[in-house]
C-alpha positions as CSV (number, residue, x, y, z in Angstrom):
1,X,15.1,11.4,3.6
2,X,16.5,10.3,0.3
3,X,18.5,7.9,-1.0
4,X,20.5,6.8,-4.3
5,X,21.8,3.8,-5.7
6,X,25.4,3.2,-3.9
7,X,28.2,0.5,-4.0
8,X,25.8,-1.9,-1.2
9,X,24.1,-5.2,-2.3
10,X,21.3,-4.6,-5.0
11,X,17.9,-5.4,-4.3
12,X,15.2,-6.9,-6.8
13,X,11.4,-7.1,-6.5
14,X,10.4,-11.1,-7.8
15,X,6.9,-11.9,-6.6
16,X,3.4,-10.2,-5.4
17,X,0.6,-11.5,-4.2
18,X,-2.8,-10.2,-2.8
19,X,-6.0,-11.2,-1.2
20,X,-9.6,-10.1,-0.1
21,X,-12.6,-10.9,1.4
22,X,-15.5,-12.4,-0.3
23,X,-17.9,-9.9,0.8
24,X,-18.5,-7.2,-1.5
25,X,-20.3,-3.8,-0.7
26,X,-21.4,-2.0,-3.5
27,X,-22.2,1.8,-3.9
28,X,-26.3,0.3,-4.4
29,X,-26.1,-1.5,-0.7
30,X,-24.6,1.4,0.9
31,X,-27.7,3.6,-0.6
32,X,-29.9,1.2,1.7
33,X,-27.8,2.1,4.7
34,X,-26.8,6.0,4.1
35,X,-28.4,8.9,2.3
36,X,-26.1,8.4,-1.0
37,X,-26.2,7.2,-4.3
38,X,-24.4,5.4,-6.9
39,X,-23.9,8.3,-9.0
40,X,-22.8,10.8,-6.0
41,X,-19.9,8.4,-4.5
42,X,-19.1,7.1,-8.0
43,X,-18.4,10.7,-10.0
44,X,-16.4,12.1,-6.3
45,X,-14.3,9.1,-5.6
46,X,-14.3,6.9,-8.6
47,X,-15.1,3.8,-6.0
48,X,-18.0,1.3,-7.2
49,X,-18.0,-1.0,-5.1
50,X,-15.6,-2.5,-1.8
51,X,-14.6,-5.5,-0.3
52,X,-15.5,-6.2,3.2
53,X,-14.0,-8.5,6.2
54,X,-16.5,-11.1,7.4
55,X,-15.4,-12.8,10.6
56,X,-12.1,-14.0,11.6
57,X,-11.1,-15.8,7.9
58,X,-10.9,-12.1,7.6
59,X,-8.4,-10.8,10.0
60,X,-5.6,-9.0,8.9
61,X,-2.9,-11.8,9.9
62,X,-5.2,-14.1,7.2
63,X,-5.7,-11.8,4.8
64,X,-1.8,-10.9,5.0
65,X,-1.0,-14.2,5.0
66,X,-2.7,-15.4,2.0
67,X,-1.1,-12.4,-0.1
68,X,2.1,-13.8,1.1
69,X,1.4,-17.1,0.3
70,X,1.0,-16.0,-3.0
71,X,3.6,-13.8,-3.5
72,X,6.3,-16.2,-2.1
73,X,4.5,-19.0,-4.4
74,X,5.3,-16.4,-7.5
75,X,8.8,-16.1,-6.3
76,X,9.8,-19.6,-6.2
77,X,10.7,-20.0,-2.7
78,X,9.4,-21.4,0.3
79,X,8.3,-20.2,3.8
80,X,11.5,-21.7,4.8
81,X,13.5,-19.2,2.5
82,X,11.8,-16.0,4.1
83,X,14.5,-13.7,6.6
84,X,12.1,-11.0,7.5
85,X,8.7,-10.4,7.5
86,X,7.4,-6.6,8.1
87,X,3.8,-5.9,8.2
88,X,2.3,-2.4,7.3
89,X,-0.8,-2.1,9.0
90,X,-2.8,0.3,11.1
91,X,-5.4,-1.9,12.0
92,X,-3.6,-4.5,14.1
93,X,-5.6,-7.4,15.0
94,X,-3.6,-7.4,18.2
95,X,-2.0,-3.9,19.7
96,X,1.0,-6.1,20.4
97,X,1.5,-6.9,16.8
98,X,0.1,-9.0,14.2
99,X,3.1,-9.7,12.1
100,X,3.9,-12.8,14.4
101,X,0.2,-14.2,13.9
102,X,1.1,-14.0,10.0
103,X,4.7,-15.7,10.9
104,X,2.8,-18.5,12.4
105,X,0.4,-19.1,9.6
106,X,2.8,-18.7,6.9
107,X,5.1,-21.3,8.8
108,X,8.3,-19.1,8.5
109,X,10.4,-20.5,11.2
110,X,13.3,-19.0,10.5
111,X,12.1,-15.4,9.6
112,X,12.4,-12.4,12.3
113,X,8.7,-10.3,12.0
114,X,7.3,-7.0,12.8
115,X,4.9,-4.6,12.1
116,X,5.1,-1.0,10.5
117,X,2.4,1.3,11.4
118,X,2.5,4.4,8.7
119,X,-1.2,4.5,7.5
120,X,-1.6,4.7,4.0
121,X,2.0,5.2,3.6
122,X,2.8,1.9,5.0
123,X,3.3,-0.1,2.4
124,X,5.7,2.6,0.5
125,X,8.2,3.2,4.1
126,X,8.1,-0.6,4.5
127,X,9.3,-0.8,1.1
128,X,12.2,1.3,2.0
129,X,13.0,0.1,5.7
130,X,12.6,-3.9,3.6
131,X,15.5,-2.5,1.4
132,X,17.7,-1.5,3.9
133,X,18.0,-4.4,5.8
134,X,18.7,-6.3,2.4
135,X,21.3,-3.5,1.2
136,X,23.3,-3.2,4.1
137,X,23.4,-7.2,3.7
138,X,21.8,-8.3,6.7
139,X,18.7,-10.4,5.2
140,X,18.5,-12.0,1.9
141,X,14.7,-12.3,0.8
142,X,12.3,-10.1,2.8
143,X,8.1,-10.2,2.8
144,X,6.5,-6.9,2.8
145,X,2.9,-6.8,3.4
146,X,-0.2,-4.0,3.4
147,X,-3.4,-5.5,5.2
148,X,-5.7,-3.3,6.3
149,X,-9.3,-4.4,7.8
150,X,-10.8,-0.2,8.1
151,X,-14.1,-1.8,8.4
152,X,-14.4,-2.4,12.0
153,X,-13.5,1.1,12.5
154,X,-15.8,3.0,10.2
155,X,-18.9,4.7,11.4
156,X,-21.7,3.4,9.0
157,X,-23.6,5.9,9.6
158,X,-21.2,8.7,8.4
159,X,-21.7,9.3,4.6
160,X,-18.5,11.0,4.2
161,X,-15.9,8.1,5.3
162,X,-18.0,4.5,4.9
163,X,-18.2,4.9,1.4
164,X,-14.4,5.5,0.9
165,X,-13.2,1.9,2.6
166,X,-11.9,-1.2,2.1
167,X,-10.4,-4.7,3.3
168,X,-7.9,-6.4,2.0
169,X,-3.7,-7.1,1.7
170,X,-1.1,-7.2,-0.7
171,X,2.3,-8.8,-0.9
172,X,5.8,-8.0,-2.3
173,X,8.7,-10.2,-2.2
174,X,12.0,-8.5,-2.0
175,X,15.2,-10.2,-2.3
176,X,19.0,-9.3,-2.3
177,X,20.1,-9.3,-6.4
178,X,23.3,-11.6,-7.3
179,X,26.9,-10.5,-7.2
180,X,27.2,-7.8,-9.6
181,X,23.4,-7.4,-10.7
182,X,22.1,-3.9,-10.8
183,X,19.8,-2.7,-7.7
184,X,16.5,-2.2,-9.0
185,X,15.3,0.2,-6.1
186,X,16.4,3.2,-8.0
187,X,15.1,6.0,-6.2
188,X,12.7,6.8,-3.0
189,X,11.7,10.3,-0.9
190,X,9.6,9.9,2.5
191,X,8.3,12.9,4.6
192,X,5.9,12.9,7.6
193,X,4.4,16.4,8.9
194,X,3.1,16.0,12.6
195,X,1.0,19.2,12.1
196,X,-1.6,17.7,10.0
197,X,-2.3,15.2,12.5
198,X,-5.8,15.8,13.2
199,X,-6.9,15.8,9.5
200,X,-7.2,11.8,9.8
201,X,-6.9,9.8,12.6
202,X,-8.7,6.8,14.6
203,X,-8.2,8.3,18.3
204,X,-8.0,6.4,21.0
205,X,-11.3,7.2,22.8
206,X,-9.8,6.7,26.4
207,X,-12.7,3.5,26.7
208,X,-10.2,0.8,26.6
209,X,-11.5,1.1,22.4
210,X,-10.9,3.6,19.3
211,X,-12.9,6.0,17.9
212,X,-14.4,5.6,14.4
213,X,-12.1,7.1,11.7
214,X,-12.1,10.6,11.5
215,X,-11.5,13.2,8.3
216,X,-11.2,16.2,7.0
217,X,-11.7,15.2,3.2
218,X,-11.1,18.4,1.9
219,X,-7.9,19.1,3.4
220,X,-6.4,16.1,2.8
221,X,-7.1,16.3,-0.7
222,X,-5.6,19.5,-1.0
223,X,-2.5,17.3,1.2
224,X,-2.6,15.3,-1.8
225,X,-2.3,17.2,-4.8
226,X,0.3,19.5,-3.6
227,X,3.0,16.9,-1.8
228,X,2.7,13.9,-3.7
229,X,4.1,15.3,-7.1
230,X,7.0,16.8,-5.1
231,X,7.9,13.0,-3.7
232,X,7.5,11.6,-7.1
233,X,9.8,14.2,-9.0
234,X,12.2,13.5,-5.6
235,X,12.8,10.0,-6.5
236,X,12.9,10.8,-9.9
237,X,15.9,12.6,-9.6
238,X,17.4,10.5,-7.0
239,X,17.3,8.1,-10.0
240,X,18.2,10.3,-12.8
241,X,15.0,9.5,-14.3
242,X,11.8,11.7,-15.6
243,X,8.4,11.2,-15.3
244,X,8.2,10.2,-19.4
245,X,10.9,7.4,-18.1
246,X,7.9,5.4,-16.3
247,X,6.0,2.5,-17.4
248,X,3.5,2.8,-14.6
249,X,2.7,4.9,-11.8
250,X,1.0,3.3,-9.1
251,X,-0.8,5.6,-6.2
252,X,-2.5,4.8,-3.3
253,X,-6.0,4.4,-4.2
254,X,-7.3,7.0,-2.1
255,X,-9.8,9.0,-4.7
256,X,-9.9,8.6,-8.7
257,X,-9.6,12.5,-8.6
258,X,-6.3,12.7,-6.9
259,X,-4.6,10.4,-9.3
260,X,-6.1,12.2,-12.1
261,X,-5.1,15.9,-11.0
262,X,-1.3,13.9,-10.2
263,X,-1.5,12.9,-13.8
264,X,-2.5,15.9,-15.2
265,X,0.2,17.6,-13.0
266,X,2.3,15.6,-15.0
267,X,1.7,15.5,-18.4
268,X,1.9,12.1,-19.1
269,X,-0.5,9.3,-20.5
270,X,-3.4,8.4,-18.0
271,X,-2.9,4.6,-19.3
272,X,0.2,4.7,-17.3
273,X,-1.7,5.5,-14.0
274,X,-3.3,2.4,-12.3
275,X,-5.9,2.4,-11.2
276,X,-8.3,-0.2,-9.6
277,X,-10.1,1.8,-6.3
278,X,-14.1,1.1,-8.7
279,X,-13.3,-2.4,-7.1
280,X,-11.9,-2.0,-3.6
281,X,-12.2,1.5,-2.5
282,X,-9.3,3.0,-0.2
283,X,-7.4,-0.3,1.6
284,X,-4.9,1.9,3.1
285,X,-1.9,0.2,3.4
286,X,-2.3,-2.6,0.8
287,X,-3.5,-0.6,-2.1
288,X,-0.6,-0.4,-3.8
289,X,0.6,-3.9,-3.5
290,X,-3.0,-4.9,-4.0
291,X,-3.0,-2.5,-7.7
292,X,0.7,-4.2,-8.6
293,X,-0.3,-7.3,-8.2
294,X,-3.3,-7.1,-10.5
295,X,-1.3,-5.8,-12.9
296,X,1.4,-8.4,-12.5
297,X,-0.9,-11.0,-12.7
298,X,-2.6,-9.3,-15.9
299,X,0.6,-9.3,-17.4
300,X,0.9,-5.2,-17.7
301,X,3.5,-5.1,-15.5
302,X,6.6,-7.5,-17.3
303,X,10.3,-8.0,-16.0
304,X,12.6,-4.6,-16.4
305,X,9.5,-1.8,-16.6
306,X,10.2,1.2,-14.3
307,X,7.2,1.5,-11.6
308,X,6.9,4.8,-9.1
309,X,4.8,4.1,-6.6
310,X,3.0,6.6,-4.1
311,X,1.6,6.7,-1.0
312,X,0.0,9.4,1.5
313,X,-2.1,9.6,4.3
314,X,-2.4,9.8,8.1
315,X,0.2,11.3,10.4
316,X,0.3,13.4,7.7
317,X,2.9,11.0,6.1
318,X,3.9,10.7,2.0
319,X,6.5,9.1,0.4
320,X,7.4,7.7,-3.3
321,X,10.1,4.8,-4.7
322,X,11.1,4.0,-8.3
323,X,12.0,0.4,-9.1
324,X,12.5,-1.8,-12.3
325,X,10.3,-5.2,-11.5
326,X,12.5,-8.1,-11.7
């Protein structure tokens, strides 16, 4: 599906925020626990080192609400102010939802909450679905969160998946632009493809629990590379924009390769690809708002750059939106 700027309320992107745990697992520790090394996950994935969850300070309903603390702290508004929360996660702490839990914590009375499950795409559709409901003038200021605690479902054993993920959530406060401002999502493309299913998956084992994630790392890399250009170069016309046009291009943080051959694809200056996975490895569904918030914070990111963001992942699902920040 795509979509264009039309005549419908304008919407504007004003705060971020993100959080992790405390607990750090580097590339050395997992050599203890693995046959791996530094040097072998490092030069295939680009990932140093990972954050992991420690207990319940670490659920995902904590972690998601301290990103949203801070992003509706960077906003200037208050829990009070919120409409909506929507929660892209895949590792509920609850299968009924967590997006309430994160409701409670935050103290947003008046806000209506649910949560999005679209893997690593999550954060990018919840972007879109946010939009919509601010658009079409329903809700004024909207949370979007990624949290994802992969952790507990990772086989420690397998050295093909444990050294690829992360904990941790990311924040992204969207809200409805004044009369006559311009809307500042410009462009977005999303596209799911149910055959690729079994290329990555947490299955349900039929034990009243879940299987350990599941991948074929090959095949989703070749996923990668071939679909995720075509959703960026989507938007980008849905926006009358070109690639050269960006200030920053933001992946998911999957595997340093992938956004290297995407660059490459491109053409365009490798300083304009973030990148931040040699800290927190893959954390599905908040890696993006996890990288744009770092950059916000570093002051890369300032008010009116253009930002394409990408996600991919599980379902098989991909899907890209261009938007000025501010």
């Amino acid at each position: 599906m795509t979509n264009t700027a039309s005549s419908l309320v304008g919407v504007r992107f004003i705060g971020s925020g993100s959080a992790v745990p405390d607990r750090v697992l580097s590339n050395y520790d997992l050599a203890q626990m693995v046959d791996t090394t530094d040097e072998w996950i490092a030069s295939r994935t680009g990932i140093k080192e990972r954050h992991i969850a420690d207990g319940e300070a670490d659920s995902v309903a904590n972690l998601a609400a301290k990103a949203g603390q801070k992003a509706i702290a960077a906003a200037g508004l208050t829990a009070s102010d919120i409409d909506l929360i929507i929660l892209a996660t895949s590792t509920s702490d609850d299968l009924f939802g967590t997006a309430g839990r994160v409701q409670k914590i935050l103290g947003a009375e008046r806000a209506v909450a649910f949560d999005l499950v679209a893997a690593c795409s999550g954060f990018v559709f919840g972007l879109v679905t946010a939009s919509q409901y601010i658009r079409s003038g329903v809700y004024k200021n909207v949370l979007l969160l990624g949290a994802d605690v992969l952790s507990r479902w990772v086989d420690w054993q397998d050295r093909r998946t444990c050294i690829l993920f992360g904990d941790g959530a990311g924040a992204l406060l969207l809200q409805a632009s004044p009369d006559h401002q311009p809307n500042n999502l410009l462009g977005f493309e999303m596209r799911s493809d149910g055959k690729g299913n079994d290329l990555l998956n947490i299955n349900y084992s039929g034990r009243s629990t879940f299987e350990p994630i599941s991948m074929n790392g090959q095949e989703v890399y070749r996923f990668a590379v071939r679909r995720v250009p075509e959703v960026i170069e989507k938007s980008l016309h849905s926006a009358n924009l070109e690639v050269h046009d960006l200030d920053w291009l933001i992946l998911h943080q999957a595997n340093q390769r992938i956004i290297d051959a995407v660059v490459n694809r491109f053409g365009i200056d490798p300083a304009k690809a973030v990148s931040n996975m040699g800290k927190y490895g893959n954390t599905s569904a908040a890696s993006i708002p996890i990288a744009l918030d770092e950059w916000v914070q570093a002051g890369k990111i300032q008010p009116n750059h253009l930002v394409a963001i990408a996600g991919f992942g599980a379902g098989l699902s991909w899907g890209s939106a261009v938007f000025r920040w501010g």
